[in-house]
C-alpha positions as MATLAB code, in Angstrom:
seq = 'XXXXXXXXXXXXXXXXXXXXXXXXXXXXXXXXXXXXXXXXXXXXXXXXXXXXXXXXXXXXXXXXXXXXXXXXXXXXXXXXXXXXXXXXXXXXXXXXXXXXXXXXXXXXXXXXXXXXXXXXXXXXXXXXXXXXXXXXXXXXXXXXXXXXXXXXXXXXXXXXXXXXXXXXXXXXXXXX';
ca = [
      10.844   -6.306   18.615;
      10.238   -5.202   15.114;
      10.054   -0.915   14.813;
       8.545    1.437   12.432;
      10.860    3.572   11.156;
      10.191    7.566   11.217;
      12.162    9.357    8.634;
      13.948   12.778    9.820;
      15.706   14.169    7.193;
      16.025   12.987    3.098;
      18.566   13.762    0.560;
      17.946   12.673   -3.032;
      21.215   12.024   -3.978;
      20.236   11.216   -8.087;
      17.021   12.082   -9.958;
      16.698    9.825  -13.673;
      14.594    9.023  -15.954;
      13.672    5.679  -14.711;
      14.581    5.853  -11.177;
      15.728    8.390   -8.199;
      17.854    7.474   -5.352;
      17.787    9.181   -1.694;
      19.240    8.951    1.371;
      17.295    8.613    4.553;
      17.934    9.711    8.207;
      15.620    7.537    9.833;
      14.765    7.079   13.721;
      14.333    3.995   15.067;
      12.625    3.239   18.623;
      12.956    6.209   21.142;
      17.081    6.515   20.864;
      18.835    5.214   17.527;
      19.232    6.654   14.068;
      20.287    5.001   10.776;
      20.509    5.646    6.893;
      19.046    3.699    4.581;
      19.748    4.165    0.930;
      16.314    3.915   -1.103;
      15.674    3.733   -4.742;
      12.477    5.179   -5.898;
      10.789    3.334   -8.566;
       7.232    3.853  -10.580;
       6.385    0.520  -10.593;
       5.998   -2.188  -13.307;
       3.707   -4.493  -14.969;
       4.301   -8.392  -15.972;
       2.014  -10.227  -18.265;
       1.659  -13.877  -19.375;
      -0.183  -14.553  -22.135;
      -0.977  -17.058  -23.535;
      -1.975  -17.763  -27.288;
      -4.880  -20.176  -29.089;
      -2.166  -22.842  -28.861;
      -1.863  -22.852  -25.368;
       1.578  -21.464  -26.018;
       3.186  -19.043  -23.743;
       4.629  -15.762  -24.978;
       8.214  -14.528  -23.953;
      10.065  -12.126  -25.015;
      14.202  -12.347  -25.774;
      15.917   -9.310  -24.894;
      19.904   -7.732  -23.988;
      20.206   -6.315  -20.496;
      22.697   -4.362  -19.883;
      23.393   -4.724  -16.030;
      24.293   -8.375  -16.967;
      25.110   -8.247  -20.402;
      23.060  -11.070  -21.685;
      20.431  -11.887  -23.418;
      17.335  -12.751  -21.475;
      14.396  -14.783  -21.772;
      11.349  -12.637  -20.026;
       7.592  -12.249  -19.922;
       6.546   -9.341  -21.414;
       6.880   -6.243  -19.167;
       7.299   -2.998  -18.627;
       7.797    0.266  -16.251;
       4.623    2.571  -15.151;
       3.825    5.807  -16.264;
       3.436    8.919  -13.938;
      -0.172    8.176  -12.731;
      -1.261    5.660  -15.275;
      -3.054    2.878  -14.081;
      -1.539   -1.019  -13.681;
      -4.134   -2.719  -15.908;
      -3.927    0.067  -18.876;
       0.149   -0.424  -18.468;
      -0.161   -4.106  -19.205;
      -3.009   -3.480  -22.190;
      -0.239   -0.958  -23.508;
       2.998   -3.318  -22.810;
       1.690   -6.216  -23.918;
       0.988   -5.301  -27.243;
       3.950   -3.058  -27.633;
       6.785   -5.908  -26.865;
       4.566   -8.519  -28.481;
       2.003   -7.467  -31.296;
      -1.203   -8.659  -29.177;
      -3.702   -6.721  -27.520;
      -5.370   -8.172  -24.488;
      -8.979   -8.508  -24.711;
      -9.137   -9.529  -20.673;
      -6.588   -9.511  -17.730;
      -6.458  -10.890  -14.876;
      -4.464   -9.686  -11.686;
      -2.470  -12.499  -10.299;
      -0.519  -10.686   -7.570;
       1.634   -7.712   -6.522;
       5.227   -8.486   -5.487;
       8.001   -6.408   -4.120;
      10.961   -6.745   -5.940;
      13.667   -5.347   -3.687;
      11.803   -4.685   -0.712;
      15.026   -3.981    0.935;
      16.200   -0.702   -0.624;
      13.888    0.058   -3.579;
       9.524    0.866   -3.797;
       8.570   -0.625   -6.888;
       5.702   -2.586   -6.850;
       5.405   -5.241   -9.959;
       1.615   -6.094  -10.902;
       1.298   -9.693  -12.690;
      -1.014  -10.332  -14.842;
      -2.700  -13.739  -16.799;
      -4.196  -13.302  -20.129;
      -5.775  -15.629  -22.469;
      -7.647  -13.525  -24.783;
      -5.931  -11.300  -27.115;
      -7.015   -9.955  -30.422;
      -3.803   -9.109  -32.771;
      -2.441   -5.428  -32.566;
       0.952   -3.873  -33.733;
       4.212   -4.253  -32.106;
       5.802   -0.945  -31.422;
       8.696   -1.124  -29.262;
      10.323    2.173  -27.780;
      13.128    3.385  -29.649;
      15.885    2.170  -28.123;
      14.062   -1.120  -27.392;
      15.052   -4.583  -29.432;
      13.192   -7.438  -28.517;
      12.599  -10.808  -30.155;
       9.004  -12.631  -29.594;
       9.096  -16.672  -28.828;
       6.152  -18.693  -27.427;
       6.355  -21.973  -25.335;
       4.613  -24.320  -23.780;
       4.082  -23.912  -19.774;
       5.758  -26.882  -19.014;
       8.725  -25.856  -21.424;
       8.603  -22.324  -19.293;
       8.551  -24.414  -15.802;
      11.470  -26.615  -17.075;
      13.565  -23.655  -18.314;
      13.414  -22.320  -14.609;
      15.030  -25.355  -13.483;
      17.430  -25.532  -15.995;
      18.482  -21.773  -15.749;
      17.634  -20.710  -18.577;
      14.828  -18.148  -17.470;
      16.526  -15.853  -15.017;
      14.225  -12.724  -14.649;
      12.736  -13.118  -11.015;
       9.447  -11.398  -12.497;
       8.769  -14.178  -14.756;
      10.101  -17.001  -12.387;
       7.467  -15.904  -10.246;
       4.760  -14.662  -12.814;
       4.952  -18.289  -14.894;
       5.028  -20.387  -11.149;
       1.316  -17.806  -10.218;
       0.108  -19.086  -13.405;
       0.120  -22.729  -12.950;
      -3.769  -22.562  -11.917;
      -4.672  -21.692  -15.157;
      -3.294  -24.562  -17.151;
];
């Protein structure tokens, strides 16, 4: 039998500028209680776009957590309040110098469902008008574009790591 948990007690244990993390007393059923240790998260935006030449467009960038250099889609974290399709309008042409002139929403995945709420919101785009790249200070990214296929056969060579765009790229396939 699966059971809804009911949370008795919390205890935010960290508060950042990214994410929080709290600890939750939870009951479950009519006689047990548990912890679970959650990690509070805005939320996120993916985007792949794709150019006049059919080309995808990735972005190269260092991550810290395992200190390499990834291949990604363009993406980035939510703002208090603001709005999924005005995050991707305002990521996409920060990380890559193109404004999108129409999105479409693709999905909404869970991440981490396991210990962490962030919702990521993928998006297609094929019409894009050129803008200015303006990365956030302490952000360094390099723009490439490939081909889908080139993207799909990166995945199975290991080369594209970032679950996000595994899964963003593979919900694209109907539009190429």
């Amino acid at each position: 039998m699966i059971y809804r948990e009911e949370t008795i007690e919390t205890e935010v244990i960290f508060k950042g500028k990214v994410i929080n993390v709290k600890k939750d007393k939870v009951k479950i059923g009519d006689d047990l209680t548990s912890y679970r240790e959650l990690v509070e998260h805005n939320g996120g935006v993916c985007i792949l776009a794709v150019n006049e030449k059919k080309e995808i467009l990735m972005v190269k960038q260092y991550r810290k957590p395992f200190d390499e250099i990834l291949f990604e889609l363009p993406a980035g974290k939510l703002e208090k309040d603001e709005k999924p399709e005005d995050c991707a309008i305002r990521e996409l042409e920060e990380e890559t110098g193109f404004k999108p002139l129409k999105l479409y929403h693709m999905h909404t995945i869970y991440p981490s469902p396991g210990y962490c709420n962030e919702k990521l919101y993928l998006y297609f785009c094929n019409e894009m008008v050129e803008g200015k790249i303006n990365t956030d200070e302490d952000e360094f990214v390099e723009v490439e574009t490939i081909l889908y296929e080139e993207a799909v056969n990166m995945i199975y060579e290991g080369k594209i790591k970032d679950a996000k765009s595994i899964v963003g790229i593979f919900m694209a396939k109907k539009f190429f």
